[in-house]
C-alpha positions in Angstrom: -57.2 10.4 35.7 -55.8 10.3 39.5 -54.7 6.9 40.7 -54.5 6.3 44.2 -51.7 3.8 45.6 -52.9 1.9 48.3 -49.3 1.2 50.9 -49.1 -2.1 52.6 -47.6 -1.8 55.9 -45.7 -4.2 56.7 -45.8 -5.4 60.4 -43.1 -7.3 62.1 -43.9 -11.2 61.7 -44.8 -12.1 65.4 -42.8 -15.6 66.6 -44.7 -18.8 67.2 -44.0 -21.4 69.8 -43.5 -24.9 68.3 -45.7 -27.4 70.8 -44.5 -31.2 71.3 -46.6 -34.5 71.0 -47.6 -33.5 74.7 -48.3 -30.0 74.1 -45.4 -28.5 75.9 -43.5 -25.3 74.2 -40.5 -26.5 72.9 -39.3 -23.6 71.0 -40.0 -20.6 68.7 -39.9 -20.0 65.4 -40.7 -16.6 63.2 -42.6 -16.6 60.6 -42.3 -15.7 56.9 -42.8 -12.0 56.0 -45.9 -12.7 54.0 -47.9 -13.3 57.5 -46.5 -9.4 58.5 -49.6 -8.3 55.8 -52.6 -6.8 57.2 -55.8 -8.6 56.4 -58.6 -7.6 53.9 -61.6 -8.7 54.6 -63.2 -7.7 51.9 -61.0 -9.8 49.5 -61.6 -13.0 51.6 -65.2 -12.6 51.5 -65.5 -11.9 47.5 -63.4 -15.0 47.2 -65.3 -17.1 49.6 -68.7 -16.1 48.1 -67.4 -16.7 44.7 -66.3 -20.3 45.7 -69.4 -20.8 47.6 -71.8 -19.7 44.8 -70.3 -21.8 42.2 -70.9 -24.7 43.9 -74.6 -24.5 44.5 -75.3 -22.3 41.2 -76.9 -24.9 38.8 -75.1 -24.7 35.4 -77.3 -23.5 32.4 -75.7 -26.6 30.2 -77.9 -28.0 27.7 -77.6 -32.1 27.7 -78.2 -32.4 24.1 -75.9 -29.1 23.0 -73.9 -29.6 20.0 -76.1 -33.4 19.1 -78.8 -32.3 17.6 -79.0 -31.1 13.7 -79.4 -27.1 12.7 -80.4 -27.8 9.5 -82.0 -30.1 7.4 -81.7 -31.1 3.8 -84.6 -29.6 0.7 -83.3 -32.5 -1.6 -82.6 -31.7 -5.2 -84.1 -29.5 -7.8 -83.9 -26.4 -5.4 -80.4 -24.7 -6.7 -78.9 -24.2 -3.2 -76.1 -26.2 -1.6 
């Protein structure tokens, strides 16, 4: 069996300015390594259409699961327990 390894390339973090109240630069600051990873779409749409189908999948819970009785009683005289 042949695995393939998949290498991340990891691009160089790109700096951000930092905006005041009044939405003048006021500096710049780099950001962590983890935003240097490429993007895969394909793993943010599986996640968002699993998020979005839960929601608006109806569950197949039964109400009365687990109230109701499996089995009833034969009485005496029968020879079974």
């Amino acid at each position: 069996m042949v695995f393939k390894i998949r290498t991340l390339i990891l691009e160089e973090p790109p700096e951000v300015p930092i905006y005041d109240a009044k939405g003048e630069v006021v500096g710049k600051v780099k950001l962590p390594p983890l935003f240097g990873f490429p993007l895969r779409k394909d793993i943010i749409r599986r996640a968002f259409h699993s998020a979005h189908t839960a929601r608006i999948q109806p569950k197949g819970r039964d109400p009365l699961a687990g109230k109701r009785r499996c089995g009833e009683s034969w009485g005496i005289g029968y020879g079974v327990a």
